[in-house]
N, C-alpha and C positions, 0 to 999 in steps of 0.2 A: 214293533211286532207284538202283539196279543198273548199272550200264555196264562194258562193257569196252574197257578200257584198249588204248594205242597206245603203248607208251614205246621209241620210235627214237630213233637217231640224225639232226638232221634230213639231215646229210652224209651220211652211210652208208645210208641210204634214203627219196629227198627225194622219188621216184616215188611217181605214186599207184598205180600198180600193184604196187608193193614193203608198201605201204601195208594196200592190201587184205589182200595175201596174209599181213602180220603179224597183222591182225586177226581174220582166220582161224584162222592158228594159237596167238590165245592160246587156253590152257589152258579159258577157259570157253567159248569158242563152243560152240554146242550141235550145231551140223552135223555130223556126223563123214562122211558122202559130201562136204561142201565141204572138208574137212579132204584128203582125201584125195588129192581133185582137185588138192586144192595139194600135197604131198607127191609125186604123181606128175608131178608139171610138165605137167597137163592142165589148168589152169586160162588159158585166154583170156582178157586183156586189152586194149580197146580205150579210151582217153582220150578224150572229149571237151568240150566247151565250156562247154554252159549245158540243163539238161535241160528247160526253158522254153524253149527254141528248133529251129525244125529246122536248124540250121545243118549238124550231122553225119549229120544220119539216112541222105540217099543211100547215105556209104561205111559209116553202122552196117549199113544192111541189107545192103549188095554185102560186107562182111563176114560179118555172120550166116547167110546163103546160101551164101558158102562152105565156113564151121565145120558147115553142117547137111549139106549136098554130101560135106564131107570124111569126117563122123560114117556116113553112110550108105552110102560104101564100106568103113568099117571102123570099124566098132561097137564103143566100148570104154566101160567101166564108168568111171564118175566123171571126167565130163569136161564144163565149165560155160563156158559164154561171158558175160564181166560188161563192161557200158560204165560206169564210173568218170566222171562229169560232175563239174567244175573247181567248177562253182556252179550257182545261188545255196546257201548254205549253213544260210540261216534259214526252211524254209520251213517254215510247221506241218505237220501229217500231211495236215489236208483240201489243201493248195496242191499240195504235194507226189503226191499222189492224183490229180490234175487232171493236173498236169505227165507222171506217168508214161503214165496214158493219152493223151494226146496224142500223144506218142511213138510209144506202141504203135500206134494210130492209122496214124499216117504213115507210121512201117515195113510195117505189113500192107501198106498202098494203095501202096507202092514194091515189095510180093513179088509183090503181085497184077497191077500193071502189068508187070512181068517175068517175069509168066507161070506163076507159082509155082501150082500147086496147093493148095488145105488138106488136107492130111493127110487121110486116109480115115478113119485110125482114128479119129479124136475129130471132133467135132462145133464148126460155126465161130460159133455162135449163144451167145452168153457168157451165155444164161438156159438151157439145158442143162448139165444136171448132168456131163454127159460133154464140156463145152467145153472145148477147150484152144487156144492162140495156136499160127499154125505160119507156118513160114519157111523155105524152100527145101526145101519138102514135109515138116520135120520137125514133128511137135508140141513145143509147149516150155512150160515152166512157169516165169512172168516172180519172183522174190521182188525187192521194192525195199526199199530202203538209204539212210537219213537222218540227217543229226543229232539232228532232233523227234520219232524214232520211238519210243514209247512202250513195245515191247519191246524190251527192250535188245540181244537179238541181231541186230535190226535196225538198231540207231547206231549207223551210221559214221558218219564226219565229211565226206563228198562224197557227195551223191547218187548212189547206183547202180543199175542193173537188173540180175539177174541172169539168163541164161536159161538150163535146165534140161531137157535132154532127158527127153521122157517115157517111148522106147524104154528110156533105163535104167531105170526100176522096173518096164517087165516082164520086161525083161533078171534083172533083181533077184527078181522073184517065181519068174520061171522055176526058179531057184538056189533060191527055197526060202532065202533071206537078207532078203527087205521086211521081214516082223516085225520082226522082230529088229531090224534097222536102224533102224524108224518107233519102235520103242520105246524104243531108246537116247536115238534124240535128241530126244523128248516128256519124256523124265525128265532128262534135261540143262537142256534149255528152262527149265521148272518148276524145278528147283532155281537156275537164273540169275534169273529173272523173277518166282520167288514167289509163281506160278500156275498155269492150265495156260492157253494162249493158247485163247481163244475160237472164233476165226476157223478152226482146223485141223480139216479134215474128209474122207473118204477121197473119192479121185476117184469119179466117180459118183452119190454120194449128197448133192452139190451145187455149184452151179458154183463150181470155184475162181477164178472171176475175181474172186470175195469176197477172196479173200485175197494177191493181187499186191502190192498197195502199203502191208499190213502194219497198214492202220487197221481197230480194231474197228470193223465198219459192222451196221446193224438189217437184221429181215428187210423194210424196205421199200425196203432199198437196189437203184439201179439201173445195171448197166454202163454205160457211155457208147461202148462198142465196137460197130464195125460193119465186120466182114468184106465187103467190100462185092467182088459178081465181077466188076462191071467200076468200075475205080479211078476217081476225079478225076482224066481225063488232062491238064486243061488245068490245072489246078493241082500236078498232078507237073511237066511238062515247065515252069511258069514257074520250079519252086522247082531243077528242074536250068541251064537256064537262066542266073536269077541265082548259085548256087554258081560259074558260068564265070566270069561280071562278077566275082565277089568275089574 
């Protein structure tokens, strides 16, 4: 099976953020916009704890409402916010799949509590083909990052989220650069993985919420996402609450 490699120093870059951004830039990652993103020193890192828990979510989201805030006064090409989770390390794809949505989950109902809009442009219903996740009015495109992940461009070795503004690819189409781009990194992909991934399909002609956490899943598959316009307040304010206690 295919994987790419991490051979640090563990001294010289013991960060998981130093971490990521080497695994990025090896030579096979197929991404060449995440490539980028690191070359430019636009690539956002946030650490946290355990992606089975909400422990980080308040400051992930009072973060990612920032990065979408900051993105929306000045729009720039190849620029990714990823949270890096410490553990667990063994999850299979289905566990890992549960875990991310949960996540996503809690971050939405902490954007929605604070007021946050969904995006106009895309649609908040994850059985629309034009569904996209958003946060501090941006749309964003989640890819997750596992050990157990069965394409290889997707193992890392800490669970990760990625999120991906969607303003950049039409930022990108606008330019007359998408093709080009989606094609490079299809034929990269496939020559790492030794196929062509399943799950990839253009926005619109099916909801990408199929493809966030990276498992091939059937057409009976169902999201477990629920944009919801007025949040669980009484379960936001206990989970702010106890983060005071702790």
């Amino acid at each position: 099976m295919p994987s790419i490699s991490v051979e640090l120093d563990r001294v010289e870059a013991s960060s998981v953020e130093e971490r990521l951004r080497r695994f990025i830039q090896n030579p096979e990652f197929p991404c060449v916009g995440a490539k980028s993103a690191v070359q430019k020193g636009r690539l956002t890192v946030y650490p946290a704890r355990d992606i089975t828990s909400a422990w980080n979510d308040v400051e992930i989201q009072d973060h990612l409402m920032h990065f979408a805030w900051a993105y929306g006064q000045e729009p720039t090409l190849f620029t990714s916010f990823a949270v890096v989770f410490e553990r667990p390390d063994d999850l299979s794809e289905e566990a890992f799949e549960v875990a991310l949505w949960e996540r996503v989950q809690s971050l939405a109902d902490k954007d929605a509590w604070r007021g946050q809009q969904h995006d106009p442009r895309v649609s908040a219903d994850p059985g629309d083909p034009h569904f996209s996740l958003s946060f501090g009015g941006e749309a964003f495109f989640v890819v997750g990052l596992h050990p157990k992940a069965s394409r290889p461009a997707r193992r890392f070795e800490h669970p990760t989220m990625v999120f991906n503004l969607h303003d950049q690819f039409e930022m990108l189409r606008e330019q007359n650069r998408y093709e080009k781009l989606r094609a490079s990194i299809l034929e990269r992909d496939e020559k790492l993985a030794g196929d062509i991934n399943p799950m990839l399909a253009r926005h619109g002609t099916i909801s990408e919420a199929r493809q966030y956490s990276g498992r091939a899943v059937g057409e009976d598959w169902r999201c477990p996402f629920d944009r919801k316009s007025e949040p669980d307040l009484p379960r936001a304010l206990d989970e702010l609450l106890q983060k005071r206690q702790d």
